[in-house]
C-alpha positions, 0 to 999 in steps of 0.5 A: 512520533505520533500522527499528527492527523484526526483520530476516530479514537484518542487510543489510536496512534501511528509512528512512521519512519522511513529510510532514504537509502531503500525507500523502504517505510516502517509503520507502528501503528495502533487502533480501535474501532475504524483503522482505514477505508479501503485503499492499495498501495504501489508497494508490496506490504509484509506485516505482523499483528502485535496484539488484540485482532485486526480484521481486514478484507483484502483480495474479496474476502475477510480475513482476521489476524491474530498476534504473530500471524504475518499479513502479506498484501500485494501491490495493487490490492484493496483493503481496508482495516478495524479493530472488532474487539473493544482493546483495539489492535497493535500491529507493524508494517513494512512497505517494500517498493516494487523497484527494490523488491525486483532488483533484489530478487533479480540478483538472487536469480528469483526473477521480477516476481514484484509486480502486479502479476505476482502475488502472494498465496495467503494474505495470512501466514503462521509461519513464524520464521516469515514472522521473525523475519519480518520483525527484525527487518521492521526493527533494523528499519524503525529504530535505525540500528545501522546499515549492517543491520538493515541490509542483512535482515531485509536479506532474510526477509527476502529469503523468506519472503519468496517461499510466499510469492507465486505469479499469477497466470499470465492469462489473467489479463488476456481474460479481461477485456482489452477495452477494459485494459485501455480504459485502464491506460486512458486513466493513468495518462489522464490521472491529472484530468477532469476525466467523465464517465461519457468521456471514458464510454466514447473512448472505449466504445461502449455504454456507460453502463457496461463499461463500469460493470465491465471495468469492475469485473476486470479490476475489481473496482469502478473507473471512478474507485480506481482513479481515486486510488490511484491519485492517492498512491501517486500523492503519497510518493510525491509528498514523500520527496518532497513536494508541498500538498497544494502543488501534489494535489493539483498534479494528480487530479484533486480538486485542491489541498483539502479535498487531497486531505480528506481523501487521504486521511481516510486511506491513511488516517494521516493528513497529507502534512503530518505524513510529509513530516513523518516522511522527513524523519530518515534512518538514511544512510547519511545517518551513519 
């Protein structure tokens, strides 16, 4: 089904599906001109382009994908999405939760390599059998082509998959300030409050100009940015069980429904509604 939010372009569409089983959510997708601002996910993203070229930045740079050539983004990392060409591009996606990455993983001995701690050596690759795999666990996914199917393609997919991941050296956060690391903590409790820049100085015990630019440098956001993003990713997994906008918006900190709306489309380029709806359209296992 298409979206059912705003469009920059009467070009661009998106169909999403989702199944129950793995929690595991597919995404077809095409734009013109602007795709997305820059937001992250708590999900571990694989993707192909499919046409034309999507160009992105992601993990401080900016990358350009052509067709066939696989997009890895890790949990956590910020990117966002346009089309530099007038044809605009097609591409798909799958959004693996970190749950079921590690749990998968663990039973074939690879450790939890799906946090935030790992990540992915390129956010591009040509390699094709990444490639194929990736096509056809989207396929067994988005069209529903049965359990069988699903569960023996994401076991490619992983295997393919892990020759990607590398961990990220545990030292990266021992470098960061633990200041930083407690402001961090201090949002994630507080994610639901009215939460002020004095407030979160006075609790680190610094200015409130070194604690953004010190937070910045740790995260590669500000305290604000980060809060944002982290709003929206808790309100996409509540919509996604279930929960009506309103009472999601309340629980993770915005303002009301709209200001929920307006900062999740322009992370998604889908109102909080159309995507619930899109969510409610499952290839569970009930299905076969």
């Amino acid at each position: 089904m298409n979206a059912g939010g705003k469009r920059g372009d009467s070009r661009d569409w998106i169909q999403l599906e989702r199944d129950g089983e793995t929690g595991i959510e597919s995404v077809h997708a095409h734009f013109c001109g602007h795709a997305y601002d820059p937001h992250d996910h708590d999900e571990i993203l694989v993707g192909v382009t499919q046409q034309g070229l999507q160009r992105f930045n992601c993990n401080r740079s900016l990358h350009t994908s052509t067709p066939g050539r696989a997009i890895l983004i890790e949990p956590g990392a910020v990117h966002d999405g346009h089309a530099p060409q007038a044809e605009g591009f097609t591409y798909l996606m799958l959004y693996l939760p970190q749950a079921w990455v590690a749990d998968k993983l663990a039973q074939r001995g690879l450790g939890d390599v799906s946090t935030l701690q790992a990540a992915f050596r390129n956010t591009l690759t040509d390699d094709r059998f990444l490639t194929n795999a990736i096509v056809q666990a989207f396929s067994a996914i988005h069209h529903g082509e049965g359990r069988l199917a699903r569960d023996q393609s994401l076991d490619h997919l992983l295997s393919q998959l892990s020759q990607h991941l590398c961990a990220r050296p545990a030292s990266l956060y021992r470098d960061s300030s633990s200041q930083m690391l407690r402001v961090r903590d201090y949002l994630h409790d507080g994610m639901a409050l009215d939460i002020g820049l004095d407030e979160l100085s006075r609790y680190a015990g610094v200015d409130r100009f070194r604690l953004t630019r010190e937070f910045k440098k740790a995260f590669g956001l500000s305290p604000h940015t980060y809060l944002v993003r982290l709003r929206l990713r808790t309100a996409r997994t509540l919509l996604a069980q279930g929960f009506k906008p309103a009472l999601v918006a309340s629980q993770v900190g915005f303002a009301d429904q709209s200001h929920l709306g307006r900062w999740f489309q322009r992370a998604y380029r889908l109102t909080p509604a159309a995507y619930q709806r899109q969510c409610a359209t499952v290839h569970s296992a009930q299905t076969f």
